[in-house]
BAFI-3210 file (N, C-alpha, C; in Angstrom, 3 decimals, decimal comma, padded with zeros to 6 digits):
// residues 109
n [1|2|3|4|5|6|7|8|9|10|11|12|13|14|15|16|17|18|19|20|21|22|23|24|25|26|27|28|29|30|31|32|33|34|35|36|37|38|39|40|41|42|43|44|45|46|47|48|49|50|51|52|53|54|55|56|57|58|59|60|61|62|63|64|65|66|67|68|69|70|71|72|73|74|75|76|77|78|79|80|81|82|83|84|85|86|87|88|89|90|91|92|93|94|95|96|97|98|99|100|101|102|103|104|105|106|107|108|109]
n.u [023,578|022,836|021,525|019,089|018,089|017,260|015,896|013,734|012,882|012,007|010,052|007,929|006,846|004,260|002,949|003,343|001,548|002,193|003,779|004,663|008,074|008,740|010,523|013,014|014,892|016,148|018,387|020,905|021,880|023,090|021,410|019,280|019,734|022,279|024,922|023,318|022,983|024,017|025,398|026,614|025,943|022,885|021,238|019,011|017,058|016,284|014,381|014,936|012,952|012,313|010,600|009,203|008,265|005,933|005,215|003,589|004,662|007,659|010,985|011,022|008,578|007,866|009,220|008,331|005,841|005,844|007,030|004,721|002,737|003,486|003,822|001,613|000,502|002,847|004,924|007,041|009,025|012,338|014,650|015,199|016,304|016,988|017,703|017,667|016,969|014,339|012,720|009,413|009,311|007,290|006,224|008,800|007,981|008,781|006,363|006,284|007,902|009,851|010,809|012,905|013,252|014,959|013,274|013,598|012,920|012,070|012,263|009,437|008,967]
n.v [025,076|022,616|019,706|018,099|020,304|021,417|019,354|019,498|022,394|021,569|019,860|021,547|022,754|022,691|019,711|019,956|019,328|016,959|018,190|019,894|021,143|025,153|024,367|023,782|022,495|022,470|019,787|019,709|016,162|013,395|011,288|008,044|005,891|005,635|006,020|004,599|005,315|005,465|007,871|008,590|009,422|010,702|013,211|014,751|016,346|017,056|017,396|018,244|018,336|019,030|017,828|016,849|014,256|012,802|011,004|008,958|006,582|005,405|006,556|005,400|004,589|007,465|008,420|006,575|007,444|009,794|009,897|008,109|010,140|012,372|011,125|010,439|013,069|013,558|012,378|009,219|008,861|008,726|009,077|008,928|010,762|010,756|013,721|014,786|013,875|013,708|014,113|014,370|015,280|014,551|014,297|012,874|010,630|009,581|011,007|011,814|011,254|012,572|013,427|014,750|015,336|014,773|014,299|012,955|013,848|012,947|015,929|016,617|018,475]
n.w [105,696|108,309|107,668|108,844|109,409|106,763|106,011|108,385|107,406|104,666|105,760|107,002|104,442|102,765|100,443|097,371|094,120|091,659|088,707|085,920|084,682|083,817|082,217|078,792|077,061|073,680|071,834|069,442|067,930|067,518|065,215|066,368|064,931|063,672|061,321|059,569|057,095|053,445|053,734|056,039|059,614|060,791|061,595|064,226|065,569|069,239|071,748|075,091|077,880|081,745|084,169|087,211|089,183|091,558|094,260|096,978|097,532|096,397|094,936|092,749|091,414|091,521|089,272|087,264|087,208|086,272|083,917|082,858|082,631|081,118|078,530|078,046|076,319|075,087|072,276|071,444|073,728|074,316|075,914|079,639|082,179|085,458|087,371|090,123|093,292|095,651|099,268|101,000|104,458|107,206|110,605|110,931|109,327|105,482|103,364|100,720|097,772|095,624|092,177|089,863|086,514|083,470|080,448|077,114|073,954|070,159|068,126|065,669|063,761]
ca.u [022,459|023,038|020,896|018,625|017,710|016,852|014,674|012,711|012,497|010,819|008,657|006,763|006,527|002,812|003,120|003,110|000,792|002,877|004,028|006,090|008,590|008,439|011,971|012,654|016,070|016,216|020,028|021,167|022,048|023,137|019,604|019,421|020,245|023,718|025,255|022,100|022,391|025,543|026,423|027,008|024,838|021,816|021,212|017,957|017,134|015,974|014,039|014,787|011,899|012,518|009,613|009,201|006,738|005,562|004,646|003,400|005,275|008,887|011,334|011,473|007,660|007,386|009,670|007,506|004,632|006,112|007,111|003,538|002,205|004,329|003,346|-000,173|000,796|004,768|005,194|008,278|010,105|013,839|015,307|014,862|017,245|016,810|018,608|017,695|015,743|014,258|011,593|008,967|008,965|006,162|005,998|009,625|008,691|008,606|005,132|005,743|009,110|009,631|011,879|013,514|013,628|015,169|012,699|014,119|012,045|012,805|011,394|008,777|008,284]
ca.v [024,699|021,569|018,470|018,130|021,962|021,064|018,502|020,308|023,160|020,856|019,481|022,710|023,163|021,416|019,130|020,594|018,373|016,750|019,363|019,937|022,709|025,351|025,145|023,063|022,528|021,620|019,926|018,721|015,170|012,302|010,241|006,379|004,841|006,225|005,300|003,616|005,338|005,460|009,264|008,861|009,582|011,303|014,162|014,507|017,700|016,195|018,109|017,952|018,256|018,807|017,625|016,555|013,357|012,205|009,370|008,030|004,900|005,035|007,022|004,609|004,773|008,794|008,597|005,651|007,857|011,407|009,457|007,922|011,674|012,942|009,708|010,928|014,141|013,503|011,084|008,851|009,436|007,934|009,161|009,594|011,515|011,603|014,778|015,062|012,582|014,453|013,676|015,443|014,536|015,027|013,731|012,058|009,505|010,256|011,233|012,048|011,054|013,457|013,108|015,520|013,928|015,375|014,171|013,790|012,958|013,667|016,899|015,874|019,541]
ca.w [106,537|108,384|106,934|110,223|109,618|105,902|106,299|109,379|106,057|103,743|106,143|106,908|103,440|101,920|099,356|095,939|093,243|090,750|088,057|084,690|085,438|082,551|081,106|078,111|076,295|072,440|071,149|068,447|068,534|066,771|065,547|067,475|063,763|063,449|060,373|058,710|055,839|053,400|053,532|057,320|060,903|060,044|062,843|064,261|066,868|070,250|072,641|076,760|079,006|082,821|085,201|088,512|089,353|093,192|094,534|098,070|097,364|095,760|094,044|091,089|091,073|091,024|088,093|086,502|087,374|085,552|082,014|082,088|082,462|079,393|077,570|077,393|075,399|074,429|071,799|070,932|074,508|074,458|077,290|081,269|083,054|086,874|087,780|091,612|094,167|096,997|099,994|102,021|105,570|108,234|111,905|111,074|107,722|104,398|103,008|099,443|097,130|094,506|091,426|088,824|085,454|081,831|079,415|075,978|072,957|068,969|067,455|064,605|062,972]
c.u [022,639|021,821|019,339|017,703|016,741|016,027|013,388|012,083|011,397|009,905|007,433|006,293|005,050|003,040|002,785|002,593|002,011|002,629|004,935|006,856|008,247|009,706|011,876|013,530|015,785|017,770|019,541|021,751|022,224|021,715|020,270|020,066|021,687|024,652|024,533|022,257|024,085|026,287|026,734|025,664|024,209|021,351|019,816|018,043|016,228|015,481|014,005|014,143|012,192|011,318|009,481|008,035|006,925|004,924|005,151|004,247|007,120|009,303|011,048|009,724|007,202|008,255|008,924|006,054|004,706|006,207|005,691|002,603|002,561|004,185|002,101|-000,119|002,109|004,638|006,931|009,740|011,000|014,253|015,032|016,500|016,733|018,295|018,831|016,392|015,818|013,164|011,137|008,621|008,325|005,973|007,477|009,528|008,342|007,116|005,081|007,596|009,020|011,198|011,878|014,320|013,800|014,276|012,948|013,094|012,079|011,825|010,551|008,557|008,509]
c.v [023,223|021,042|018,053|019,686|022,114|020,877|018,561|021,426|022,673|020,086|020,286|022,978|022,151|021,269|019,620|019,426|018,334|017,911|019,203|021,256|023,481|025,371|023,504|023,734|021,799|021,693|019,308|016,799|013,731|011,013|008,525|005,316|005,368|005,538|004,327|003,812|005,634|006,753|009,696|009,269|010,812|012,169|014,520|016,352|016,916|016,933|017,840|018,383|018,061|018,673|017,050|015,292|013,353|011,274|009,008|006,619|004,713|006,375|007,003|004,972|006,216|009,098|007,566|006,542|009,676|010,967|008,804|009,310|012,090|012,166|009,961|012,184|014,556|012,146|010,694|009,262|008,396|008,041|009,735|009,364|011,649|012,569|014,952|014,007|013,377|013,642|014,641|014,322|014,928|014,155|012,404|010,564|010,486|009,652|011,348|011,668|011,781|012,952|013,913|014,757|014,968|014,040|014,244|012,612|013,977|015,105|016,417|017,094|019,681]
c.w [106,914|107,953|107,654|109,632|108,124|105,773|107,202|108,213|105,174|104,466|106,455|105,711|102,920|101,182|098,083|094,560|092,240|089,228|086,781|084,637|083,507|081,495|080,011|077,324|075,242|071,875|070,171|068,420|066,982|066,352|065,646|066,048|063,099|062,419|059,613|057,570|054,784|053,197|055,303|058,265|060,406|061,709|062,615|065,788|068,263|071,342|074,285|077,526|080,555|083,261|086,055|088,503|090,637|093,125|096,211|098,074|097,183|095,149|092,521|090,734|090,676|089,887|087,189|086,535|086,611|083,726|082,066|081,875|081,113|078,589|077,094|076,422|074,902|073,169|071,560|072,126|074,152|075,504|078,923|081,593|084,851|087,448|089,476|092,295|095,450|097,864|100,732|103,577|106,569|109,479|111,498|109,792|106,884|103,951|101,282|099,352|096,013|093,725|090,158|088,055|084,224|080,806|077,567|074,849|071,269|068,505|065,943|064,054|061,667]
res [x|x|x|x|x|x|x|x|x|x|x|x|x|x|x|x|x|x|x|x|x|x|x|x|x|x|x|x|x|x|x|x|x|x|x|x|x|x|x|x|x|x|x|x|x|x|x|x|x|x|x|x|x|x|x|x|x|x|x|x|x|x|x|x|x|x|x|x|x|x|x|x|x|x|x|x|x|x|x|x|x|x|x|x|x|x|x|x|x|x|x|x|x|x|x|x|x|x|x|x|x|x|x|x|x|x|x|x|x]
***
């Protein structure tokens, strides 16, 4: 689909309210104090969170605006991942900036 043809696509489309998709990867993972202790790196399980933020304003801001979302009911995030940076465009600018973010934060169970 040329690029042009795309972007005419997602502009018919109405803006979809900021969202947390439902998938949600747990690895294993080396824990942030690696070699702290003296029988070697102490492994911790680390759960990855995909979700999308928006924002009228910025990329950087709809990803500053998805980790303060998950901040209110995630504790102890470490890592942002932006996976994909998209835009919705209407009458030729962009109206909304959307951003797909891996979320990773330790398992406490």
């Amino acid at each position: 689909m040329p690029i042009l043809a795309a972007i005419e696509v997602a502009a018919e489309r109405p803006a979809e309210p900021r969202r947390e998709r439902l998938r949600s990867d747990v690895m294993m993972a080396a824990h942030p104090n690696d070699g702290a202790t003296a029988g070697g790196p102490t492994m911790g399980v680390y759960i990855i969170r995909e979700m999308v933020g928006t924002s009228p304003q910025s990329w950087s801001d709809a990803a500053r605006q998805a980790v303060a979302t998950a901040s209110k009911t995630v504790r102890n995030i470490q890592t942002v991942e932006v996976v994909k940076s998209s835009a919705v465009v209407a009458d030729g600018e962009i109206v909304e900036y959307r951003v797909e973010l891996k979320i990773g934060f330790e398992y406490e169970g």
